[in-house]
RODO-2510 file (C-alpha; in nm, 4 decimals, decimal comma):
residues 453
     n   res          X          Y          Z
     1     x     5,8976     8,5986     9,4978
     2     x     5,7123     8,9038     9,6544
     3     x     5,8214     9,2793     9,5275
     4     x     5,8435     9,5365     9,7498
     5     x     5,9728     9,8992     9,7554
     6     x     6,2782     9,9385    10,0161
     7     x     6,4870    10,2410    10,1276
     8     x     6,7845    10,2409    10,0153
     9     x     6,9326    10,3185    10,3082
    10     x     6,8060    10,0585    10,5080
    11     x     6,9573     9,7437    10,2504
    12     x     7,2758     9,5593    10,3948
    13     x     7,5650     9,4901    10,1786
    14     x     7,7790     9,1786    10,3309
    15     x     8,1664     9,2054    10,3293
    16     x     8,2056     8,9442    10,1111
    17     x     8,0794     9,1193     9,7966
    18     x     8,2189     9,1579     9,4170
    19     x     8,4356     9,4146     9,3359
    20     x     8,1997     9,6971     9,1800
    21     x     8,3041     9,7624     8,7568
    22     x     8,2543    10,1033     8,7040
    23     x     8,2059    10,0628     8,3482
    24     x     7,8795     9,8757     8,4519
    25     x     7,7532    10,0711     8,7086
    26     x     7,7591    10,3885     8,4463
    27     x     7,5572    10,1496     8,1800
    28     x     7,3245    10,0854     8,4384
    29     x     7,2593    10,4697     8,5330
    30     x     7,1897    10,5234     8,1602
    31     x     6,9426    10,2627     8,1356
    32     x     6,7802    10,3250     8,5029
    33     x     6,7622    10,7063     8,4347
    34     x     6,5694    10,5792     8,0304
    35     x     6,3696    10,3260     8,1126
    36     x     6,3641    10,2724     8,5241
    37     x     6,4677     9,9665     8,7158
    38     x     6,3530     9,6437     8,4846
    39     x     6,4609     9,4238     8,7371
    40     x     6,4330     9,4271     9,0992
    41     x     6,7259     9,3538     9,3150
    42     x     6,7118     9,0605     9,5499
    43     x     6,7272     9,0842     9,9483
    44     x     6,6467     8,7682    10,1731
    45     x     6,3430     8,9096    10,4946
    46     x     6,6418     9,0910    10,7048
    47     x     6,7048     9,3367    10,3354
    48     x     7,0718     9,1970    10,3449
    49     x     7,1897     9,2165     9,9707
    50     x     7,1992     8,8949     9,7559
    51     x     7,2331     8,9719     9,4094
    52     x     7,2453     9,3318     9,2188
    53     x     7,4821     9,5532     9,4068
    54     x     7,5589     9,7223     9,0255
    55     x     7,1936     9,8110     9,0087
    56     x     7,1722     9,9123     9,3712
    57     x     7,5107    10,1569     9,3271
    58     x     7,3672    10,2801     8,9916
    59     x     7,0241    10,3686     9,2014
    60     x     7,1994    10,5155     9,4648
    61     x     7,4517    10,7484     9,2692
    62     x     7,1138    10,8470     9,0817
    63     x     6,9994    10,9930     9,4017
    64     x     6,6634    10,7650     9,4043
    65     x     6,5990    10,6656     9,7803
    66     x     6,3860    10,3299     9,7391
    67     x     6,4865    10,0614     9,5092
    68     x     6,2311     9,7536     9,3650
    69     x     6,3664     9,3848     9,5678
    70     x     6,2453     9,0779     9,5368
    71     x     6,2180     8,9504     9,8903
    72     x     6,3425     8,5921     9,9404
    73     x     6,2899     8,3859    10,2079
    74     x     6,6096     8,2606    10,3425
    75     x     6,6700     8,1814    10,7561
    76     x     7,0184     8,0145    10,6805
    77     x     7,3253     8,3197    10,5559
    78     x     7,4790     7,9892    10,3826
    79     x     7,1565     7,9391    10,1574
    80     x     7,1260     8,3306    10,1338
    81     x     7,4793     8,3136    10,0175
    82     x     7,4771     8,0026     9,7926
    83     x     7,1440     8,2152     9,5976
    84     x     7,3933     8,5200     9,5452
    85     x     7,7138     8,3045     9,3867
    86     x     7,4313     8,1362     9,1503
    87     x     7,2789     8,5209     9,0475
    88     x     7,6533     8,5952     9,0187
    89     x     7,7347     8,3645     8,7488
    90     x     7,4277     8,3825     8,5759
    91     x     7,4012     8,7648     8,5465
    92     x     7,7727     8,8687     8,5434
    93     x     8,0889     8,8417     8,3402
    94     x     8,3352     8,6547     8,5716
    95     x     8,7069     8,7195     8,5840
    96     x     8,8598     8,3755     8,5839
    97     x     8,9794     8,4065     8,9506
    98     x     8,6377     8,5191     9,0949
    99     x     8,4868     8,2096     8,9090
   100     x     8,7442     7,9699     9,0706
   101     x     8,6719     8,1167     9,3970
   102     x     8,3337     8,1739     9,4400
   103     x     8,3018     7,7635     9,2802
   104     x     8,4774     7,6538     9,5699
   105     x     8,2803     7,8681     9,7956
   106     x     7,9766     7,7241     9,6672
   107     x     8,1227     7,3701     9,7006
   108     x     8,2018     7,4420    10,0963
   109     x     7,8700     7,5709    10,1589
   110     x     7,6754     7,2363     9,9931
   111     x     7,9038     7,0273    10,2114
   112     x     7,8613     7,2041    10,4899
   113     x     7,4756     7,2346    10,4580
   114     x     7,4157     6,8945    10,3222
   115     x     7,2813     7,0026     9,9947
   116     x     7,4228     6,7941     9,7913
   117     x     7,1898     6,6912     9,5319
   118     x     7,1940     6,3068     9,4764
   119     x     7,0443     5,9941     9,2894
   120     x     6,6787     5,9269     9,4210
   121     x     6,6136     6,3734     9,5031
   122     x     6,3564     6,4556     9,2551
   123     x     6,3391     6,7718     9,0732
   124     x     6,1139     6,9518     9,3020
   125     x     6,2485     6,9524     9,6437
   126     x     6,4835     6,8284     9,8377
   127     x     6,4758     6,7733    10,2409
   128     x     6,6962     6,8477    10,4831
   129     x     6,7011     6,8084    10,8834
   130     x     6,5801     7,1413    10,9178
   131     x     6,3904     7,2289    10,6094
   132     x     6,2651     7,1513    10,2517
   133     x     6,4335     7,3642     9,9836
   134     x     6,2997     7,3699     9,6542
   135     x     6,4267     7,3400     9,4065
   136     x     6,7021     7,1406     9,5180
   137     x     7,0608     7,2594     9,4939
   138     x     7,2741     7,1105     9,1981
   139     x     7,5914     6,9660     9,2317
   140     x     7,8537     7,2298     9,0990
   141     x     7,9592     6,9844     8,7769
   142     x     7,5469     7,0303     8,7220
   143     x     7,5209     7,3570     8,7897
   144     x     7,8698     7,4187     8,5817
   145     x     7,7024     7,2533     8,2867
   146     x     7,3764     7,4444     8,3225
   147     x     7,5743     7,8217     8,2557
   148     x     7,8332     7,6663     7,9701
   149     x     8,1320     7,5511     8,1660
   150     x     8,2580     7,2106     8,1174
   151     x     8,3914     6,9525     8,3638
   152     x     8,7538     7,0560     8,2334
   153     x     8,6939     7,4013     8,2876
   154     x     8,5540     7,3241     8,6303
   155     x     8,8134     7,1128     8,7730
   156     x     9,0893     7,3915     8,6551
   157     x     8,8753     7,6194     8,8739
   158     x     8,8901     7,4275     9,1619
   159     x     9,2494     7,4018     9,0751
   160     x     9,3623     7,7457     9,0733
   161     x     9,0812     7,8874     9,4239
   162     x     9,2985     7,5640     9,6304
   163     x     9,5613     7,5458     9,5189
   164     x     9,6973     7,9155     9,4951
   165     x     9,8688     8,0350     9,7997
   166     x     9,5490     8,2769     9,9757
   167     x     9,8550     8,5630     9,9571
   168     x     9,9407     8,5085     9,5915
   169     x     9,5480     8,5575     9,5214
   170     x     9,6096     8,8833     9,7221
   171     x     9,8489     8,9984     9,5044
   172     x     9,7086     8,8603     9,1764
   173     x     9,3565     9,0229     9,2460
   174     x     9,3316     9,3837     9,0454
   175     x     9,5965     9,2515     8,8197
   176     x     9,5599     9,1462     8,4306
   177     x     9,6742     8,8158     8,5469
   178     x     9,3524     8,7794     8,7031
   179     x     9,1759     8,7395     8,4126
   180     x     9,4108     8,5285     8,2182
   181     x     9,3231     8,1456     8,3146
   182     x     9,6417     7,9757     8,1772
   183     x     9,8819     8,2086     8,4037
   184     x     9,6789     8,1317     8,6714
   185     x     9,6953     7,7714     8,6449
   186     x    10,0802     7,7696     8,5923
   187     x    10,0584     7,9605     8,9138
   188     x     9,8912     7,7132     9,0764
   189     x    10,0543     7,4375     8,9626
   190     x    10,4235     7,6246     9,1033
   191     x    10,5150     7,4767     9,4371
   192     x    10,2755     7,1621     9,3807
   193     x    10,5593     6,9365     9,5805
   194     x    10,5641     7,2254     9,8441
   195     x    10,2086     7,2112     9,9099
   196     x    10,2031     6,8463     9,9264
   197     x    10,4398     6,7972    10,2152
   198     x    10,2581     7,1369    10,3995
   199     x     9,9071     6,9513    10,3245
   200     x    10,0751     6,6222    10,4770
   201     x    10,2044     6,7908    10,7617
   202     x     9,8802     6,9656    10,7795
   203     x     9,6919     6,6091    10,8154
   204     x     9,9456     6,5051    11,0893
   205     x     9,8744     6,8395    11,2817
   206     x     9,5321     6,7177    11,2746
   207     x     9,5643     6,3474    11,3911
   208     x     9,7958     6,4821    11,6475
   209     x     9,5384     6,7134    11,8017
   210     x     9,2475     6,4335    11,7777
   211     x     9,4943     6,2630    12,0160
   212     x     9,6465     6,5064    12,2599
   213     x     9,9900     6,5056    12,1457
   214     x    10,1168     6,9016    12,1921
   215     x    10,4602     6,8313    12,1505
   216     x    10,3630     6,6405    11,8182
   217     x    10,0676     6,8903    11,6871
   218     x    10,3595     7,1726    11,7363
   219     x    10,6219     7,0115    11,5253
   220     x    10,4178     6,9194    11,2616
   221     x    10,2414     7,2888    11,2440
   222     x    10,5994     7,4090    11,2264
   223     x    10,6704     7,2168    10,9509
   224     x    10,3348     7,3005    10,7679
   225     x    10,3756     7,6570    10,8244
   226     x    10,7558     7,6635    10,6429
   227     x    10,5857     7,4283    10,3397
   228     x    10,3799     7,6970    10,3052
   229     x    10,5939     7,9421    10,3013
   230     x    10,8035     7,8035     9,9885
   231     x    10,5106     7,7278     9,8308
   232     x    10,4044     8,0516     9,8469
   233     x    10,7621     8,1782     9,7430
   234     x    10,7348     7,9471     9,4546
   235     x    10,3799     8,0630     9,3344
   236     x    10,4995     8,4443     9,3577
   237     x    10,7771     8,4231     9,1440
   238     x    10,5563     8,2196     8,9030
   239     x    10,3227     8,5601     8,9263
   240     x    10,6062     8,8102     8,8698
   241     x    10,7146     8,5935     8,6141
   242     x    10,3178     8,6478     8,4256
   243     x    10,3753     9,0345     8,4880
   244     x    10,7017     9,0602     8,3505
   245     x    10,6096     8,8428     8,0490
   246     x    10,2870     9,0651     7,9979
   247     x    10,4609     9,4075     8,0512
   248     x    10,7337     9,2502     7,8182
   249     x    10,5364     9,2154     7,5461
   250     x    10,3447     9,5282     7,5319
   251     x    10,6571     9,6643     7,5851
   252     x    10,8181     9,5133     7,2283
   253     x    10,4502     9,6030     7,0657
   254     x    10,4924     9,9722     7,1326
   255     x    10,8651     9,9889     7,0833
   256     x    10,8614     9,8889     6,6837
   257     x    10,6556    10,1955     6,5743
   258     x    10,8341    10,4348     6,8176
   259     x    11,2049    10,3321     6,6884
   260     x    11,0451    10,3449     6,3181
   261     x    10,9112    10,7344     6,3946
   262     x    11,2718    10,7797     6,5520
   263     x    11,4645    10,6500     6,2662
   264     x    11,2205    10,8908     6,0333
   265     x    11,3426    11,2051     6,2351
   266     x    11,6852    11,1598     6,3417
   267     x    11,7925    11,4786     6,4871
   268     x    12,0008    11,6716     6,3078
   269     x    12,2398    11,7379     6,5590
   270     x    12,3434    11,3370     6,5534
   271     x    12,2708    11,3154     6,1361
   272     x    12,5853    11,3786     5,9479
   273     x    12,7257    11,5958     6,2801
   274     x    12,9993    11,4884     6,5044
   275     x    12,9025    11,3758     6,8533
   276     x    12,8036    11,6995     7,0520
   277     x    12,9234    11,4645     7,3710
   278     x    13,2696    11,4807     7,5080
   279     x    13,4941    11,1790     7,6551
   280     x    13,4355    11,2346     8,0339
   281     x    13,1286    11,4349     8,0040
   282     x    12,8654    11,3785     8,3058
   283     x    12,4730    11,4159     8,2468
   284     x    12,2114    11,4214     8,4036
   285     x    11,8706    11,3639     8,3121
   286     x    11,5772    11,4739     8,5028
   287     x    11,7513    11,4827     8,8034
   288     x    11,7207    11,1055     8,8169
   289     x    11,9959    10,9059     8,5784
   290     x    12,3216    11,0128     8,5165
   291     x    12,5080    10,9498     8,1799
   292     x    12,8853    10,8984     8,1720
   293     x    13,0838    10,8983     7,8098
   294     x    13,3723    10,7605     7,8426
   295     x    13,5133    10,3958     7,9128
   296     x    13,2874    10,2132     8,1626
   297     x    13,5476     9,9856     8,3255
   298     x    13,7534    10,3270     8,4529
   299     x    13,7625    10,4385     8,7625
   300     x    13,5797    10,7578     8,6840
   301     x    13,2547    10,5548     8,6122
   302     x    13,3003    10,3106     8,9232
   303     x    13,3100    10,5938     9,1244
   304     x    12,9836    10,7917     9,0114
   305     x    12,7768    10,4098     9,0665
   306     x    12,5249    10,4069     9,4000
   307     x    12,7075    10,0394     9,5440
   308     x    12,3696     9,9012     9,6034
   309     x    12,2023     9,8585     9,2834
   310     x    11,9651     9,5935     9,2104
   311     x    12,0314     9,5160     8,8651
   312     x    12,3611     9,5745     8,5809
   313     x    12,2306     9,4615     8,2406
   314     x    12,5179     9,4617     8,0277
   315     x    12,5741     9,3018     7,6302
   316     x    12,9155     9,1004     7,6064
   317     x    13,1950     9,2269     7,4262
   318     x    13,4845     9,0864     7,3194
   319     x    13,6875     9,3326     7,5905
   320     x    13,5348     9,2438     7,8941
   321     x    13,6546     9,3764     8,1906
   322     x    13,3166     9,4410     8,3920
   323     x    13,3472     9,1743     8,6730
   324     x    13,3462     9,4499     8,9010
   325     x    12,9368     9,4747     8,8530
   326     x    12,8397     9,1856     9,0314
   327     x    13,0310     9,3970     9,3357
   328     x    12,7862     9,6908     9,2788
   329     x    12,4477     9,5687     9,1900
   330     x    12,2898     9,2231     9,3269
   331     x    12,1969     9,0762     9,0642
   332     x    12,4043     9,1262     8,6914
   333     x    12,2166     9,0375     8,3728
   334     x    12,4989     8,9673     8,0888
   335     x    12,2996     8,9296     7,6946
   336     x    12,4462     8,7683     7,4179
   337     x    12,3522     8,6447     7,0880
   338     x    12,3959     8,2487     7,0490
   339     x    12,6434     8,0504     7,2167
   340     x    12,7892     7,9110     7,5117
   341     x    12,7316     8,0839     7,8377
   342     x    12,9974     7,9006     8,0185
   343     x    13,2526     7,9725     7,7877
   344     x    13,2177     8,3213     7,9161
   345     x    13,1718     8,1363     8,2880
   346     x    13,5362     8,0341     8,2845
   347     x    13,6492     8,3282     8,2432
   348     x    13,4886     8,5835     8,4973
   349     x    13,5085     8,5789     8,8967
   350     x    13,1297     8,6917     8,8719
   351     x    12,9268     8,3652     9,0248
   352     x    12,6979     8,2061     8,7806
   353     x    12,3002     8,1636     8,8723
   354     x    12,1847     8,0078     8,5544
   355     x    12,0751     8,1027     8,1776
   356     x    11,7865     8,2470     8,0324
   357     x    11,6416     8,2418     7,7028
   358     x    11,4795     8,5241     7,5309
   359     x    11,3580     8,5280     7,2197
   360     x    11,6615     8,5138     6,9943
   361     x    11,9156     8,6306     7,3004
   362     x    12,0527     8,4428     7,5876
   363     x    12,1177     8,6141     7,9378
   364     x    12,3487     8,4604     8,2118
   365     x    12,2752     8,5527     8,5295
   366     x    12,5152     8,6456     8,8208
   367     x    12,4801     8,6892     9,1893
   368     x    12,6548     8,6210     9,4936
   369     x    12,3071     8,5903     9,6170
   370     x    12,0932     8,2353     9,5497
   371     x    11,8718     8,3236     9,3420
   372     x    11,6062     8,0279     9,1579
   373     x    11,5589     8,0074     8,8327
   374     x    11,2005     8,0987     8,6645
   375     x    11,0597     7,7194     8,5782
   376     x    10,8230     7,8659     8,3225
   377     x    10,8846     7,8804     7,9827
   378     x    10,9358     8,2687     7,8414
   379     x    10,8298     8,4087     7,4760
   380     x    10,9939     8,7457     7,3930
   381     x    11,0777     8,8662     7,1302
   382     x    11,2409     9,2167     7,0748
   383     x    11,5385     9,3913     7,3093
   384     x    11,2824     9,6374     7,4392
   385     x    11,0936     9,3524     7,5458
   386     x    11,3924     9,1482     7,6968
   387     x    11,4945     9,4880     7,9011
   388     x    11,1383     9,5424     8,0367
   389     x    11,0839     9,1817     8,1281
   390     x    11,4515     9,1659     8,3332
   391     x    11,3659     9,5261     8,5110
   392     x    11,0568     9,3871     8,6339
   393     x    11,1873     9,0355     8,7589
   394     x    11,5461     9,1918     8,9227
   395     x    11,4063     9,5185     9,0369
   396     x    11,1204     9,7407     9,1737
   397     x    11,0610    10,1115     9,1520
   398     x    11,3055    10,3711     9,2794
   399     x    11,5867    10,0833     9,2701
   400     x    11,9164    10,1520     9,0967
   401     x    11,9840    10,0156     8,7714
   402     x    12,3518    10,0184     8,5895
   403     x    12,3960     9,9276     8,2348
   404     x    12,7056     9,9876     8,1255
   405     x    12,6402    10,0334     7,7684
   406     x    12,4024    10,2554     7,5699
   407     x    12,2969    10,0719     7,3034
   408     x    12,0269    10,2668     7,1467
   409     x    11,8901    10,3470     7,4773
   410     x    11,6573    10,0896     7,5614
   411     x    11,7524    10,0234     7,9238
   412     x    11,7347    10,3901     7,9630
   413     x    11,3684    10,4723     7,7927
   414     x    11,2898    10,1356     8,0203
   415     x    11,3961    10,2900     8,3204
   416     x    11,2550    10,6197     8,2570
   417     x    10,9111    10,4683     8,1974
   418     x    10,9129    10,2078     8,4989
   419     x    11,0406    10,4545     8,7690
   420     x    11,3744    10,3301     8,8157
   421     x    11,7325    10,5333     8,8231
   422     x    11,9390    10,4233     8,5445
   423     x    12,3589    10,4856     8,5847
   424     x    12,4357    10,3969     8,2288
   425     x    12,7717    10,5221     8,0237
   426     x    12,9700    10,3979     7,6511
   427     x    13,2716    10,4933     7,5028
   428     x    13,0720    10,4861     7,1476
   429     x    13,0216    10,8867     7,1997
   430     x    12,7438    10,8815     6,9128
   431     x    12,5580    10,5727     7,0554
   432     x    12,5613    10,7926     7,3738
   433     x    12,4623    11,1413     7,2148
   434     x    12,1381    10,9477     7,0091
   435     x    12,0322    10,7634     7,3442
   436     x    12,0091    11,0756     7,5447
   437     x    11,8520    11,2716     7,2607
   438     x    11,6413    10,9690     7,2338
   439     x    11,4998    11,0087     7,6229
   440     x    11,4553    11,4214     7,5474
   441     x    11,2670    11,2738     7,2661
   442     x    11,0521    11,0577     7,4860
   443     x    11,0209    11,2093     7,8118
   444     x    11,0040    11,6027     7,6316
   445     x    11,2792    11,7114     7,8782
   446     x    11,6415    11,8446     7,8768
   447     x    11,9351    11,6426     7,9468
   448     x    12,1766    11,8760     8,1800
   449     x    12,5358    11,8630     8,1542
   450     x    12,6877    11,8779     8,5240
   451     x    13,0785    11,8145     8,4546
   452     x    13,3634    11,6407     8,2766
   453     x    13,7015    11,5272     8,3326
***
């Protein structure tokens, strides 16, 4: 390929390109501004951009105003583009997501180009109706093969760039998820029967419009589009489900050391002391969550509660009388330690959703709303863990969040940290007086008393 020197300025960069890594881009500058440009970028006759957009940004933010290309000579945008995905995955580290996708690009621009390398092409060239392209194009199980992927790994590519809803990819792009292969294929794999029936309806939409029927074609695009729509309900959950596992666990990795530095230093004011909190005492903390100590089925606490929370978490207790949260948040989140979840059932007006497990805990789950159960399997281990993962499922940020028990503060440090307002209370005065020391602790502010009764 012919080298030439190019402005800068004058070098197109399609709208279909890579996300730029920073990281990379600063590497580059380093070894640009050492050693110069070592190899070219590539532009087809018209200077649009097919491979080396990190060198070209690295150039650029270096201030230089021409750039080394090699100059390819491509009429067809589909062969200019088909050259580009190849440089991609020979020269760059893929997320797993980009990989699936830009394999089933490749696949739709072979099949639409007629590039399909078969038996009886030989090595050198291969013909087409409008030119001859050498070398010929491999298949993408050859060209898999060639960089290191194997027929396994390439058919759970092409799994997760079809199968995945296009608005789930939206949302999964620029998240860790997108670089975690397994999560992606248990996303793809949700709503499998949903995307059947939309894919069959999609086929009838088809033969109807072949043969003229409207009335047909806009029944069965109807139903496609609502197939879709589940199926794309289904494959989000199974995404928030991957975040709230991953935050989860990160969340139980940091907690150990910081309850082992806690337990080291526990304030004097809680060690040996009396509770320096009062029965009916009101705090606030940050002007954001509000602590009550007293007894959380009163009155007194009812009436201090939002009435439109998104989440209660509460532990059972042998004195249950906290029905009345399913009234005030939409969904209520009840752990336990092991046992029988409808034993508890029969006994509370608060409508049972189903059971999760957690690690070593169980949690029932109550709504008035329908709500579906997660249909992937969850590892957590540790409360912290268990809190984080049940915040992000139930709730986003700024949403209300009772828990109606301190405990040592978990749902409290959780909410803190995740940008949620947390109503929580507990007649266990010294439970209550170590979990709001515990957030001063944490956040480094002052918990303000604002009344008692």
């Amino acid at each position: 390929m012919p080298i030439k020197s190019v402005s800068i300025d004058q070098i197109k960069i399609g709208p279909n390109r890579r996300s730029i890594n920073g990281d990379k881009v600063e590497e580059l500058k380093e070894s640009i501004q050492a050693n110069g440009l070592l190899n070219p970028i590539t532009v087809d006759r018209k200077l649009n951009l097919i491979a080396g957009l990190h060198r070209l940004t690295a150039c650029r933010l270096l201030g230089l105003e021409k750039i080394q290309c090699h100059v390819v000579d491509y009429e067809d945008a589909d062969q200019a583009r088909l050259a580009e995905i190849d440089e991609n995955f020979i020269r760059n580290e893929l997320k797993p997501l980009e990989r699936a996708e830009m394999l089933l690009e490749r696949q739709k621009i072979l099949d639409r180009l007629g590039l399909m390398a078969k038996a009886g092409d030989n090595q050198h060239t291969l013909k087409t109706g409008r030119e001859t392209i050498s070398p010929p194009p491999k298949t993408n199980l050859e060209f898999a093969k060639e960089v290191g992927y194997s027929e396994r790994s390439l058919q759970h590519d092409k799994q997760i760039a079809k199968d995945i809803h296009p608005e789930v990819k939206q949302k999964i792009k620029g998240t860790p998820i997108a670089d975690v292969k397994t999560e992606l294929l248990r996303i793809a794999r949700a709503g499998s029967k949903e995307r059947a029936l939309a894919e069959q309806a999609e086929q009838a939409l088809e033969l109807a419009q072949a043969q003229t029927d409207k009335q047909l074609a806009q029944q069965q695009a109807k139903i496609a589009e609502q197939w879709r729509l589940r199926q794309q309900e289904a494959q989000l959950q199974a995404f928030k489900i991957a975040m709230a596992k991953r935050e989860a666990k990160l969340a139980a990795k940091k907690a150990q050391p910081l309850v082992e530095q806690h337990q080291a230093r526990k304030s004097t004011v809680v060690q040996g002391k009396k509770p320096w909190v009062n029965v009916g005492d009101e705090w606030m903390l940050n002007q954001q969550h509000l602590v009550y100590c007293g007894d959380t089925d009163s009155q007194q606490f009812m009436n201090l509660l939002p009435g439109n929370a998104a989440l209660a978490i509460a532990t059972l207790s042998p004195t249950w009388n906290h029905d009345y949260l399913v009234d005030e948040a939409r969904v209520v989140a009840v752990v336990r330690s092991e046992g029988n979840i409808y034993n508890f059932c029969s006994r509370t007006r608060m409508p049972f959703q189903y059971e999760l497990v957690l690690g070593n805990l169980y949690v029932g789950i109550f709504s008035r709303q329908s709500i579906s159960k997660p249909q992937i399997p969850i590892h957590i281990e540790g409360v912290e863990g268990i809190v984080v993962y049940l915040l992000n499922m139930y709730t986003n940020p700024n949403n209300f969040v009772i828990a109606p028990f301190m405990g040592h503060g978990e749902i409290l440090i959780a909410c803190e940290k995740m940008g949620r307002t947390c109503f929580i209370g507990g007649e266990n005065l010294e439970l209550v007086s170590r979990g709001i020391i515990r957030w001063q602790e944490w956040s480094g502010k002052q918990a303000e008393k604002i009344g008692s009764s």
